[in-house]
N, CA, C and O of each residue as an XYZ file, in Angstrom:
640
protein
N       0.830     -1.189      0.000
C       0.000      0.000      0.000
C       0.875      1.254      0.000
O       0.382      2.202     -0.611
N       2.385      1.505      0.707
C       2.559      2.556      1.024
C       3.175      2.883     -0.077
O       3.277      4.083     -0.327
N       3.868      1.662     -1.222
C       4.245      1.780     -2.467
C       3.404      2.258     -3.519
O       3.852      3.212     -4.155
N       2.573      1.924     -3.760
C       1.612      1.859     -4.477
C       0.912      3.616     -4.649
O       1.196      4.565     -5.379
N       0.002      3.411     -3.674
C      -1.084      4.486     -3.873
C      -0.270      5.936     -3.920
O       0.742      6.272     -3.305
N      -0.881      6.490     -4.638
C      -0.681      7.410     -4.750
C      -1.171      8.977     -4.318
O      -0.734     10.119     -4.463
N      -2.210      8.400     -3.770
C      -2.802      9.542     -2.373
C      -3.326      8.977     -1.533
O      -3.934      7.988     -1.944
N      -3.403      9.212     -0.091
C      -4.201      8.478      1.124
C      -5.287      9.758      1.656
O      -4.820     10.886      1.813
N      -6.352      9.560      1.843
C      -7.221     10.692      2.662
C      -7.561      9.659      3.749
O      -8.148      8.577      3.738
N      -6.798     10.622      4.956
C      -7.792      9.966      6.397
C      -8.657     10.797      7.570
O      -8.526     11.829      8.228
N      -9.684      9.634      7.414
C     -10.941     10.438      7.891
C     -10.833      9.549      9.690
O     -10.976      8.356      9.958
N     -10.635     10.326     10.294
C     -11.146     10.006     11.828
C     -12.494     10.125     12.734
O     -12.878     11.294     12.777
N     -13.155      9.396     13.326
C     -13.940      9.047     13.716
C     -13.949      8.807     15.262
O     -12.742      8.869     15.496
N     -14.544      8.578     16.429
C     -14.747      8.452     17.447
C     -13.509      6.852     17.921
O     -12.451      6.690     18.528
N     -14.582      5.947     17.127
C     -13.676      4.523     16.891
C     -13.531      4.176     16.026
O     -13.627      2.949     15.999
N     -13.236      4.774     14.812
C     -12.398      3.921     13.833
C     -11.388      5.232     12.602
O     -11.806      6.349     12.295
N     -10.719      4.916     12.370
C      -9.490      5.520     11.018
C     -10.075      5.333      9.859
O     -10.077      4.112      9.702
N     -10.547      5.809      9.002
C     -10.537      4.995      7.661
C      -9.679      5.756      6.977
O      -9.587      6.974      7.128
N      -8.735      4.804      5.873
C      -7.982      5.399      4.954
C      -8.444      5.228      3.743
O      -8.694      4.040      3.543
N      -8.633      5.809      2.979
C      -9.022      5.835      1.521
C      -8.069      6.251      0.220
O      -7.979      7.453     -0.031
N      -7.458      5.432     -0.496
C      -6.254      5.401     -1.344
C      -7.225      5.522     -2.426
O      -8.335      5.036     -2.641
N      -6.108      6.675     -3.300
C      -6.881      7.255     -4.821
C      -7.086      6.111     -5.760
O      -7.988      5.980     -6.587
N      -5.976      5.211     -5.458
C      -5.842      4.011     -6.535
C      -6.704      2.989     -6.406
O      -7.034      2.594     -5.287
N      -7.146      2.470     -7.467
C      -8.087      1.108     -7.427
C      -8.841      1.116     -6.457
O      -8.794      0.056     -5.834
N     -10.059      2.439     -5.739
C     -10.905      2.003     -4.904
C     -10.586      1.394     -3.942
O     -11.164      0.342     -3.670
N      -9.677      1.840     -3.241
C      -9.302      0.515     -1.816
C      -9.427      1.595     -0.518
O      -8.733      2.590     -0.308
N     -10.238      1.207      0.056
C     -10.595      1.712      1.668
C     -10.378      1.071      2.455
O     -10.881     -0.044      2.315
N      -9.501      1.295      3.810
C      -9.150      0.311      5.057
C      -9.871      1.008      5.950
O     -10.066      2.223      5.953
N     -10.269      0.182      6.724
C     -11.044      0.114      8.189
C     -10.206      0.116      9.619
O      -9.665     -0.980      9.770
N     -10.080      0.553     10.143
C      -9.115      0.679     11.190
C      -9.918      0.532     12.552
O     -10.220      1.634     13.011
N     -10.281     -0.394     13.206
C     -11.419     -0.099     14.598
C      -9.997      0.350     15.843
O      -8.952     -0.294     15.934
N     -10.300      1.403     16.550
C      -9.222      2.151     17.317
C      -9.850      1.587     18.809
O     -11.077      1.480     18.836
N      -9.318      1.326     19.691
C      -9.197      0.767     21.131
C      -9.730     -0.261     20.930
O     -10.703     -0.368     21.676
N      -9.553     -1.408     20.059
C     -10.240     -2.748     20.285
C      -9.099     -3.732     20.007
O      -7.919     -3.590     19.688
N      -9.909     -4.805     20.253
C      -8.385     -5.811     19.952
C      -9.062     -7.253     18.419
O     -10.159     -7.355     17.869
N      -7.876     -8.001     18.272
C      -8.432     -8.828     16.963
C      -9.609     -9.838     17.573
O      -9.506    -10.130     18.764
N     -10.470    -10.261     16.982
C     -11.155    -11.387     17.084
C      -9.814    -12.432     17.448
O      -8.594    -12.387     17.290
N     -10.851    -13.430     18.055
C     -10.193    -14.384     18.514
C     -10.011    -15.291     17.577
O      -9.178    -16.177     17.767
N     -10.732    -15.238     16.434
C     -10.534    -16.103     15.102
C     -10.532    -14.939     13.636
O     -11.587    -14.383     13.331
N      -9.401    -14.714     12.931
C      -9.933    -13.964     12.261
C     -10.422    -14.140     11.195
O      -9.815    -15.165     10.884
N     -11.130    -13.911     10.285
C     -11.208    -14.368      8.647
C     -10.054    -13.669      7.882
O     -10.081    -12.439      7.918
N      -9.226    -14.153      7.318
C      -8.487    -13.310      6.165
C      -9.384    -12.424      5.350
O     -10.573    -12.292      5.062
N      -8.639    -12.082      5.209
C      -9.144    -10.230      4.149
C      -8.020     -9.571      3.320
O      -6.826     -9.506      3.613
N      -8.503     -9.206      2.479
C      -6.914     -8.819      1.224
C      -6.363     -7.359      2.253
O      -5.210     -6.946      2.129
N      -7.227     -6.779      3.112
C      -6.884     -5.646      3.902
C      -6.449     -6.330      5.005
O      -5.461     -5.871      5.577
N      -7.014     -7.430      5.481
C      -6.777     -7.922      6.940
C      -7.392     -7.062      8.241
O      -7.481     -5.840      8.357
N      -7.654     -7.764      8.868
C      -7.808     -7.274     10.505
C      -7.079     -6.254     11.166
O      -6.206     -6.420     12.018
N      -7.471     -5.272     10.745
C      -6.464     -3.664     11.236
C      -7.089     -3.310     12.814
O      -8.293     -3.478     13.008
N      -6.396     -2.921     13.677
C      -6.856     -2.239     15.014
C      -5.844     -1.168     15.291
O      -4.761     -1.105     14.709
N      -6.239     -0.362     16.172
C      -5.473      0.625     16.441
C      -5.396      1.546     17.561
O      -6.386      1.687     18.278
N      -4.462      2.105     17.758
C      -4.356      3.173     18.972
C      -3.324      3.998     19.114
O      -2.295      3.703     18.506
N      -3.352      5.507     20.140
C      -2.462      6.373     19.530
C      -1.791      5.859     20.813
O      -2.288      5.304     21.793
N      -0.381      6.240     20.502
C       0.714      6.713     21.424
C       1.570      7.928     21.573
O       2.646      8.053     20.989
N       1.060      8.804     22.364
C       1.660      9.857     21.965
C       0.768     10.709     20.654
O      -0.453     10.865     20.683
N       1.487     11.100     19.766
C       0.933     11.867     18.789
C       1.032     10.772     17.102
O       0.875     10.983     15.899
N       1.416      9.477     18.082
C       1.588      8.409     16.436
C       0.384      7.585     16.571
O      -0.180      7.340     17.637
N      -0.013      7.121     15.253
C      -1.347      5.947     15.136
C      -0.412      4.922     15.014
O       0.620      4.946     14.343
N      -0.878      3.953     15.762
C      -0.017      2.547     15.797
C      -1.071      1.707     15.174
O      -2.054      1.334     15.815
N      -0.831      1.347     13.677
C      -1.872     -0.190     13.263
C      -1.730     -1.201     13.504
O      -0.766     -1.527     12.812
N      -2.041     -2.044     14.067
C      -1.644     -3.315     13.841
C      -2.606     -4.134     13.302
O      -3.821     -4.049     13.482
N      -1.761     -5.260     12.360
C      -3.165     -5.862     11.310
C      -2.276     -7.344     10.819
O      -1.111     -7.494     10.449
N      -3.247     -8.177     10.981
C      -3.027     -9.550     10.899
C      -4.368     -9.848     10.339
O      -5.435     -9.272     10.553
N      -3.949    -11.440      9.147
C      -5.304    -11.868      9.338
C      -5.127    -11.472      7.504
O      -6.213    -11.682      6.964
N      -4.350    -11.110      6.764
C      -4.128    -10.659      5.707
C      -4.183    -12.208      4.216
O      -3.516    -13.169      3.833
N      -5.185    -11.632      3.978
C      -5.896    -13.027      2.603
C      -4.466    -13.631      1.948
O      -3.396    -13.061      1.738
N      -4.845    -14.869      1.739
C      -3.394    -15.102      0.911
C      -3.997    -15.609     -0.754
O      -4.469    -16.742     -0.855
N      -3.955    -14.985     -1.603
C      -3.899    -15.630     -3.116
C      -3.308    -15.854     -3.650
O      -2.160    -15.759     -3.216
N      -3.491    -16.374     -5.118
C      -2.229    -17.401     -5.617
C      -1.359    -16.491     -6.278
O      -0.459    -16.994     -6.950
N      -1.463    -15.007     -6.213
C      -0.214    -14.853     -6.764
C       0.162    -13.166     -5.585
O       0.661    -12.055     -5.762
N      -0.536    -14.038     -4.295
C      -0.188    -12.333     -3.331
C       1.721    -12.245     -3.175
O       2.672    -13.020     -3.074
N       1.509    -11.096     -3.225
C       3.138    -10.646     -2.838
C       3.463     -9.732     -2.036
O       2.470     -9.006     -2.088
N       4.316     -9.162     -1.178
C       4.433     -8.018     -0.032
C       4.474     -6.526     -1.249
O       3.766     -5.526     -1.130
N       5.371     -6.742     -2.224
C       5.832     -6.051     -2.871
C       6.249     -5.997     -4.563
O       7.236     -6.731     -4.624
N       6.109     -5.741     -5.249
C       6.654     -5.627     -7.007
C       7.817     -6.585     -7.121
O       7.932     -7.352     -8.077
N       8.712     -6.516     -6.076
C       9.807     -7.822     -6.566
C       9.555     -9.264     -6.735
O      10.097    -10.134     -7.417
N       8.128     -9.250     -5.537
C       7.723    -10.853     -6.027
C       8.063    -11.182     -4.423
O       8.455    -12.340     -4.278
N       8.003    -10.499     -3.340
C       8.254    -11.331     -2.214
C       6.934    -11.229     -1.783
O       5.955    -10.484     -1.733
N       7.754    -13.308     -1.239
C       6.402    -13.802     -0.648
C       5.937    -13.421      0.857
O       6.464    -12.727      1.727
N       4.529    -14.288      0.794
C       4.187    -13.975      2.314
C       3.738    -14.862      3.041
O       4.182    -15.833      2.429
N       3.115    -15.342      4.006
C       2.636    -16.528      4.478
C       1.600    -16.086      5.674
O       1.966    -15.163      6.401
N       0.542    -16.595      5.871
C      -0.536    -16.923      6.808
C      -0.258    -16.560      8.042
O      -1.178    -16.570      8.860
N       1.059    -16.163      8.444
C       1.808    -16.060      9.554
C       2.284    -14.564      9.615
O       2.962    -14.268     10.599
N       2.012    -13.562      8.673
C       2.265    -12.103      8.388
C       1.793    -11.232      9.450
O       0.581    -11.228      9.666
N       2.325    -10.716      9.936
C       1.794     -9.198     10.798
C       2.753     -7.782     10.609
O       3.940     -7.488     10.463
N       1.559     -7.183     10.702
C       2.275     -6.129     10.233
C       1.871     -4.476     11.096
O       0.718     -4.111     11.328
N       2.952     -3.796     11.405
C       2.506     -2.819     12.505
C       2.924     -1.868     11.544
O       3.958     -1.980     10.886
N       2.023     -0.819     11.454
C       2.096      0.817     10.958
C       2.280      1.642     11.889
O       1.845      1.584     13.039
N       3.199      2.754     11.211
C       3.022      4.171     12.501
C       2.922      5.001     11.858
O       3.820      5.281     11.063
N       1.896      5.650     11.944
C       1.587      7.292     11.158
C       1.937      8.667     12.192
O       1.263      8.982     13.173
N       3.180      9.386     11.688
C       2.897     10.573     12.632
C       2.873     11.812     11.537
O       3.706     11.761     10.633
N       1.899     12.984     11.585
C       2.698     14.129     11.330
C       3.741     14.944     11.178
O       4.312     14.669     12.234
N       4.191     15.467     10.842
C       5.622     16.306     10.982
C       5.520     17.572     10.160
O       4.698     17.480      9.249
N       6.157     18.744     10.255
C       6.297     19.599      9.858
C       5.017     20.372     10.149
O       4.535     20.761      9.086
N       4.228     20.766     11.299
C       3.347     21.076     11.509
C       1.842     20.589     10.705
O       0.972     21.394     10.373
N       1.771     19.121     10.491
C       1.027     18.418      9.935
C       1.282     18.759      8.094
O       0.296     18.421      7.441
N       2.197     19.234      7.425
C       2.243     19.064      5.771
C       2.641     17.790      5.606
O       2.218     17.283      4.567
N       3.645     16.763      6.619
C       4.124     15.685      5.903
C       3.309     14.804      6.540
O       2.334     15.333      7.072
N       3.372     14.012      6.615
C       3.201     12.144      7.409
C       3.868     11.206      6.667
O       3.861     10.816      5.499
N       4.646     10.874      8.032
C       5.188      9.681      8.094
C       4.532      8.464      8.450
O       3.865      8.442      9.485
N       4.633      7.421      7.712
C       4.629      6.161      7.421
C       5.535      5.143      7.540
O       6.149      4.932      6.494
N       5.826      4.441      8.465
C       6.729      3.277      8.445
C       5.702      2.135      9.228
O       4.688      2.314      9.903
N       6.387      0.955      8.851
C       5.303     -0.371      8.843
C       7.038     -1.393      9.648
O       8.225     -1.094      9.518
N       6.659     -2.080     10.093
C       7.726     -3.483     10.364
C       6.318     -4.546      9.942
O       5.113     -4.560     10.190
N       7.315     -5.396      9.150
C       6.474     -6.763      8.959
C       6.925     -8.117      9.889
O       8.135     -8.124     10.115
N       6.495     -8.776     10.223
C       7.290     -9.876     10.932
C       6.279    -11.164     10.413
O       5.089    -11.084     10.718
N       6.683    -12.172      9.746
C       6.216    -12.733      9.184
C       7.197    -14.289      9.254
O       7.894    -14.634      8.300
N       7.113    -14.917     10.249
C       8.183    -16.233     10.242
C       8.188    -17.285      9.081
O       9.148    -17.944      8.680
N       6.826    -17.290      8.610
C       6.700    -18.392      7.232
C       6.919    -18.000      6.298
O       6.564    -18.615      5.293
N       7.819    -16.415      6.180
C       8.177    -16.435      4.872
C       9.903    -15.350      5.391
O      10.655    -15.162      4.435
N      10.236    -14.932      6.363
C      11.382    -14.123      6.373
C      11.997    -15.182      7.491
O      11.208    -16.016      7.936
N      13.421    -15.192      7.988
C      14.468    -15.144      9.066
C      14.149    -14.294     10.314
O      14.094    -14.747     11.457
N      13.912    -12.799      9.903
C      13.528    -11.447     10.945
C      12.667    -10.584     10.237
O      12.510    -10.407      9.029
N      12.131    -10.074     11.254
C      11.054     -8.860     11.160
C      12.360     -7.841      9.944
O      13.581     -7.971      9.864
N      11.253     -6.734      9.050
C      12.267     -5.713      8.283
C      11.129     -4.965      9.192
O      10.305     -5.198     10.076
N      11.947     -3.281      7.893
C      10.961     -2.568      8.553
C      11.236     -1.534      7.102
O      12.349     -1.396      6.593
N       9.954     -0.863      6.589
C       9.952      0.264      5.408
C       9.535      1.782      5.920
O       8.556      1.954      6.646
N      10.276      2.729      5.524
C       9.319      3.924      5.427
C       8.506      4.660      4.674
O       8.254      3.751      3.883
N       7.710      5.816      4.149
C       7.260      6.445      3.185
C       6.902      7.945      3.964
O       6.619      8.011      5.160
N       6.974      9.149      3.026
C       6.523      9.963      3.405
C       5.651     10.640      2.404
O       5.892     10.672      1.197
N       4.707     11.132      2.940
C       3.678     11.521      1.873
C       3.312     13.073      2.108
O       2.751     13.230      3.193
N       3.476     14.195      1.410
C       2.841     15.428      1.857
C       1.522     15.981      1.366
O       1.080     15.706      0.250
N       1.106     16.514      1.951
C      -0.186     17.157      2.299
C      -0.548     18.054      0.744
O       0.357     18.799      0.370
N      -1.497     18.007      0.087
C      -1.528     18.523     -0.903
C      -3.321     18.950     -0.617
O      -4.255     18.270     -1.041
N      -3.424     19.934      0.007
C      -4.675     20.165      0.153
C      -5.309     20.814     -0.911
O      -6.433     20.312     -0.916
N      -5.241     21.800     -1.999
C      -5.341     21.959     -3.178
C      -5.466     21.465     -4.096
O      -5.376     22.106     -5.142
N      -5.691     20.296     -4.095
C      -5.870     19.334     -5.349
C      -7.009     18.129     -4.191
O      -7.028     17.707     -3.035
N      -7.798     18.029     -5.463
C      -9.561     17.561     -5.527
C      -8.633     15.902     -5.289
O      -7.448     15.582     -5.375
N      -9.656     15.310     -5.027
C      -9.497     13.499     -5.086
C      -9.903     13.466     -5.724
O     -11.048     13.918     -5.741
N      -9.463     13.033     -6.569
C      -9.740     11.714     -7.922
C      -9.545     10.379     -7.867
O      -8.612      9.753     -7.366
N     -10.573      9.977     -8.464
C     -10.648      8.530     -8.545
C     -10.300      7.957     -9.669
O     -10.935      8.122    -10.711
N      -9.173      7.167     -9.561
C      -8.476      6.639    -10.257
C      -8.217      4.680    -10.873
O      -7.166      4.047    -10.778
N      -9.224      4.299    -11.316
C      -8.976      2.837    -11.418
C      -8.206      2.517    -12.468
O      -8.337      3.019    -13.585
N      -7.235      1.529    -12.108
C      -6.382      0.998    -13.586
C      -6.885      0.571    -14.993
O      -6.436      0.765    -16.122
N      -8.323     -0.285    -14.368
C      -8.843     -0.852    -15.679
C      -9.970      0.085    -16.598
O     -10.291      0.086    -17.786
N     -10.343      0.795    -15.515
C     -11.146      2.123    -15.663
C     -10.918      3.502    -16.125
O     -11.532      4.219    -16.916
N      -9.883      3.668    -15.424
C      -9.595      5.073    -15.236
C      -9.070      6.072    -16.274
O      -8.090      5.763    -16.952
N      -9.804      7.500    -16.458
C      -9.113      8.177    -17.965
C      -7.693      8.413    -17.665
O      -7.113      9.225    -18.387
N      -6.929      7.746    -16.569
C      -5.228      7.811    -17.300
C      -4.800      6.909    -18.174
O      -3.756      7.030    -18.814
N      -5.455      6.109    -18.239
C      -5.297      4.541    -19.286
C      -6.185      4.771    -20.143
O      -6.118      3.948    -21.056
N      -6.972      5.496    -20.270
C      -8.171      4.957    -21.036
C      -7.072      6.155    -22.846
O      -6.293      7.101    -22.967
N      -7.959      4.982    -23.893
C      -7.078      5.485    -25.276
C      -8.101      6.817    -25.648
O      -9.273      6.910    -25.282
N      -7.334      7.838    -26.486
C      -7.289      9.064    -26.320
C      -8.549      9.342    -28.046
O      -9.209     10.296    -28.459
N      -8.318      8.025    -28.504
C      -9.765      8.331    -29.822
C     -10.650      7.968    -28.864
O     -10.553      8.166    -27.653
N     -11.806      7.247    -29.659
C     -13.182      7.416    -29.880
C     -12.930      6.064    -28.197
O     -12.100      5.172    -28.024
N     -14.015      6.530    -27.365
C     -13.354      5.628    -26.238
C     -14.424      4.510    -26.066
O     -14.262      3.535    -25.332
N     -15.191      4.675    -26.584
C     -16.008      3.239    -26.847
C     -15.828      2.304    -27.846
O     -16.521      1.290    -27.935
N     -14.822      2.628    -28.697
C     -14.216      1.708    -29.933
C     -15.315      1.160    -30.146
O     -15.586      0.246    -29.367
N     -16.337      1.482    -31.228
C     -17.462      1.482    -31.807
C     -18.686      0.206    -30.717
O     -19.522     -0.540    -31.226
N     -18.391      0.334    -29.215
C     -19.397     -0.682    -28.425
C     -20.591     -0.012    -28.405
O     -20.550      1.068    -28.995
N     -21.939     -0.392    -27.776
C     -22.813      0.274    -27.602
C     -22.561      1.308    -26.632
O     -21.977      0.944    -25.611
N     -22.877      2.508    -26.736
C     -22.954      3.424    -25.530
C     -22.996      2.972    -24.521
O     -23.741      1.994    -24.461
N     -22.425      3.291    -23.469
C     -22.628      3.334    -21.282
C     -24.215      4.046    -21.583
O     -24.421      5.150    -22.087
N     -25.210      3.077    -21.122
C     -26.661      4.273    -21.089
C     -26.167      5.497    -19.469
O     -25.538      5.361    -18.419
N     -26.659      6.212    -19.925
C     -26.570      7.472    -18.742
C     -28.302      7.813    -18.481
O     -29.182      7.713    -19.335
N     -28.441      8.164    -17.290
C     -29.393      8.639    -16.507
C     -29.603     10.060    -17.102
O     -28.669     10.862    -17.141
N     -31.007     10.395    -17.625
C     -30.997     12.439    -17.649
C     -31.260     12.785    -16.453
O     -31.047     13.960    -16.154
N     -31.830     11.801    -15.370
C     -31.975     12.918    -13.759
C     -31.803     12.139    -12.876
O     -32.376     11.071    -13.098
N     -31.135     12.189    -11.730
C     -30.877     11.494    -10.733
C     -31.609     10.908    -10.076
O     -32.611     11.515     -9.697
N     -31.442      9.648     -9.710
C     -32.281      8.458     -9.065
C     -32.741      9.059     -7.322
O     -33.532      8.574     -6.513
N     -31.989     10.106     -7.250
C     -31.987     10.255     -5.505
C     -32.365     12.012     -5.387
O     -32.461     12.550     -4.284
């Protein structure tokens, strides 16, 4: 995730974080002062919980889906059923940056825990856009964009 997306908006709530990444529609759930189920179901997001320390969000999230071709990262590393993974989000620079660093500790697929950072700044001036790969007008070809299919029907007035 921290590779990947290319914008995060987070919305806080009483008990829960949600993060919302520009890319491919992906929203995480974060429940804040609770702890994991005692059984979890895998989830391609996994079982996120959380709490502050200080002025940092500490995630912690286990419980992360495994498919046949999941990977931690673009090089192709693997992962195993056994993955956990802790986030720390703090501010800095009077809230323009946030920091991001994660440790993974994962015994069925590493020797030792690593650990990554990312920093992302604050770009309050620029709108969210939604951006899907298979969807989205950064991919989409620049002629006629229905390459002669039937029209998308469109609505003339809103359902709501």
């Amino acid at each position: 995730v921290l590779l990947m997306q290319q914008r995060v908006t987070v919305l806080q709530t009483k008990n829960e974080v949600t993060l919302v990444y520009s890319q491919d529609d992906q929203v995480r759930r974060v429940r804040l002062n609770s702890t994991h189920p005692a059984k979890v179901t895998p989830s391609p997001m996994g079982d996120s919980v959380g709490r502050y320390e200080g002025d940092t969000l500490i995630v912690d999230t286990i419980g992360i889906k495994l498919e046949p071709h999941t990977v931690i990262d673009r090089f192709g590393t693997p992962q195993s059923e056994a993955m956990h993974v802790v986030e720390r989000y703090r501010l800095l620079d009077g809230g323009k940056t946030m920091d991001a660093s994660i440790t993974v500790d994962d015994p069925g697929a590493f020797n030792m825990a690593w650990s990554a950072s990312q920093r992302y700044t604050r770009q309050e001036d620029t709108p969210l856009r939604e951006v899907v790969c298979a969807e989205g007008e950064a991919f989409a070809p620049r002629q006629d964009p229905q390459q002669g299919l039937t029209p998308i029907p469109q609505a003339q007035t809103a359902d709501f």
